[in-house]
Residue frames relative to the residue before (quaternion, step in Angstrom):
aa qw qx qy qz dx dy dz
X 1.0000 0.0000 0.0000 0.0000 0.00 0.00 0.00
X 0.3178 -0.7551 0.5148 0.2526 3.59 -0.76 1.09
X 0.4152 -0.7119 0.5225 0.2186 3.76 -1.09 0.72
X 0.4135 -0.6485 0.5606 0.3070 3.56 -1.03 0.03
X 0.5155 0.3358 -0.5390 0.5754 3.39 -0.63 1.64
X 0.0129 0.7788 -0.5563 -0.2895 3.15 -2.50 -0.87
X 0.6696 -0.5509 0.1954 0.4582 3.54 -0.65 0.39
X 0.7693 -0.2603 0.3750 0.4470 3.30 -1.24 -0.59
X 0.8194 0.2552 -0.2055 0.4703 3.29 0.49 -0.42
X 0.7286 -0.4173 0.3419 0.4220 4.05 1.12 0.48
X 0.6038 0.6234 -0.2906 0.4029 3.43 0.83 -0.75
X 0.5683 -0.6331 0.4765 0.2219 3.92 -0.55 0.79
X 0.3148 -0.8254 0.3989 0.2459 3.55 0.01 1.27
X 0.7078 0.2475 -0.4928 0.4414 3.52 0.74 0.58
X 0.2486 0.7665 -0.5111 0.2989 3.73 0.98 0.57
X 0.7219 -0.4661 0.0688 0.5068 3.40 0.86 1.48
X 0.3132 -0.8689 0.3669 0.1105 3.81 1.00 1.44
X 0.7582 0.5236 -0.2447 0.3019 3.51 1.20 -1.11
X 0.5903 0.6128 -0.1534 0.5024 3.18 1.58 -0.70
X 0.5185 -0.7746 0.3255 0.1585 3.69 -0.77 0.63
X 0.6229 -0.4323 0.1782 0.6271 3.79 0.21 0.30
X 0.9562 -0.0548 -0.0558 0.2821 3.18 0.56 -1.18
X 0.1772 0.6356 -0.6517 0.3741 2.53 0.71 1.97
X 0.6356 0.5446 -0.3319 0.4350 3.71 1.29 -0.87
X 0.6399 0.4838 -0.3576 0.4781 3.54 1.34 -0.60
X 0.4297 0.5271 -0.5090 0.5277 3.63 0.95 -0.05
X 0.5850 0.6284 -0.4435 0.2572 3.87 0.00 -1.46
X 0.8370 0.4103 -0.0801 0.3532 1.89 -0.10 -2.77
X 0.7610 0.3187 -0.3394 0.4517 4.55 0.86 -0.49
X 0.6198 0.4501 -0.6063 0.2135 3.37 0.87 0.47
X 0.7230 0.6016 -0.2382 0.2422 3.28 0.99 -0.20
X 0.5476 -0.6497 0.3858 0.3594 3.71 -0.44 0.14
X 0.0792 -0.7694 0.6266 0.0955 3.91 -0.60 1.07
X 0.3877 -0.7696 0.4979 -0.0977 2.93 -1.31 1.81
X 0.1919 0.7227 -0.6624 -0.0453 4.15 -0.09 0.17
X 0.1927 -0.6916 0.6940 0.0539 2.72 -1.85 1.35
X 0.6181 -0.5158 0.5495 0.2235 2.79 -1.59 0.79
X 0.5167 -0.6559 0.3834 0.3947 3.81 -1.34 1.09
X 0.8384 0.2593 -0.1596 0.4521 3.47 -1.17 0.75
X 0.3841 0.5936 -0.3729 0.6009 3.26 1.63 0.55
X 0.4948 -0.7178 0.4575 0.1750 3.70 -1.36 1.29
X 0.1419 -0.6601 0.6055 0.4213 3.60 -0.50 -0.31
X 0.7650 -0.2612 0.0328 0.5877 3.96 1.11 -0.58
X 0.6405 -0.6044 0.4248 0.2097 3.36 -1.26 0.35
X 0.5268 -0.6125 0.4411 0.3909 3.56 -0.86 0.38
X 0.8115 0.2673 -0.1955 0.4814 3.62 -1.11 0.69
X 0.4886 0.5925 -0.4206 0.4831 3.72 1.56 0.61
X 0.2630 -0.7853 0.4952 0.2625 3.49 -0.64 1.40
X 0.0369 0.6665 -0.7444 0.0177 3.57 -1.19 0.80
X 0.0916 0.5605 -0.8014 -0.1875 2.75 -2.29 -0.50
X 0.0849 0.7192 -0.6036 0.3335 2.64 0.04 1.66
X 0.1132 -0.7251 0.6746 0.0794 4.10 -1.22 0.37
X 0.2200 -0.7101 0.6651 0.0708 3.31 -0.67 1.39
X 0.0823 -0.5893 0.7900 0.1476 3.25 -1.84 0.08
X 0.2481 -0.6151 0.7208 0.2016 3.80 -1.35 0.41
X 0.1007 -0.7677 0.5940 0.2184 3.94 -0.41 1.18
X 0.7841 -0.0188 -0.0373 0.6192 3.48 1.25 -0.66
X 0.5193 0.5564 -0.5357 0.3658 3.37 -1.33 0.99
X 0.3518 -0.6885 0.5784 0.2601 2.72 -1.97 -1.38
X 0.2140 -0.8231 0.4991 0.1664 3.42 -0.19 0.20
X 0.1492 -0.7559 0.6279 0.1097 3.88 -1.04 0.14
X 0.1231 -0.7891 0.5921 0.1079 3.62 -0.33 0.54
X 0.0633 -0.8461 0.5292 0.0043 3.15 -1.05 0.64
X 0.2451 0.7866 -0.5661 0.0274 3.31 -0.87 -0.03
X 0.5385 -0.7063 0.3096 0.3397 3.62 -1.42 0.65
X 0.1634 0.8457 -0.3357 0.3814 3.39 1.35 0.35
């Protein structure tokens, strides 16, 4: 859950609270930020990843016919 405020370094003060400034700046640049478009997947059931999303802003709906 994201708190209201931010640290010292910009970063949303629940933007992973336990970790130190810059360990979250490590995170937050090793990874690739993605914006989708509305009604646009991020992936599909039965695609193999290992991948770890975060949602920095939005929402998501999952679905499935299950």
């Amino acid at each position: 859950m994201f708190l209201r405020g931010q640290t010292s370094d910009q970063t949303p003060a629940g933007f992973f609270p336990n970790l130190g400034d810059q360990e979250r700046i490590r995170l937050f640049n090793t990874g690739t930020i993605r914006t989708l478009a509305e009604k646009e997947f991020l992936f599909k059931r039965g695609t193999p990843d290992k991948t770890i999303y975060f949602v920095l802003s939005g929402v998501f709906r999952i679905e499935s016919p299950d």
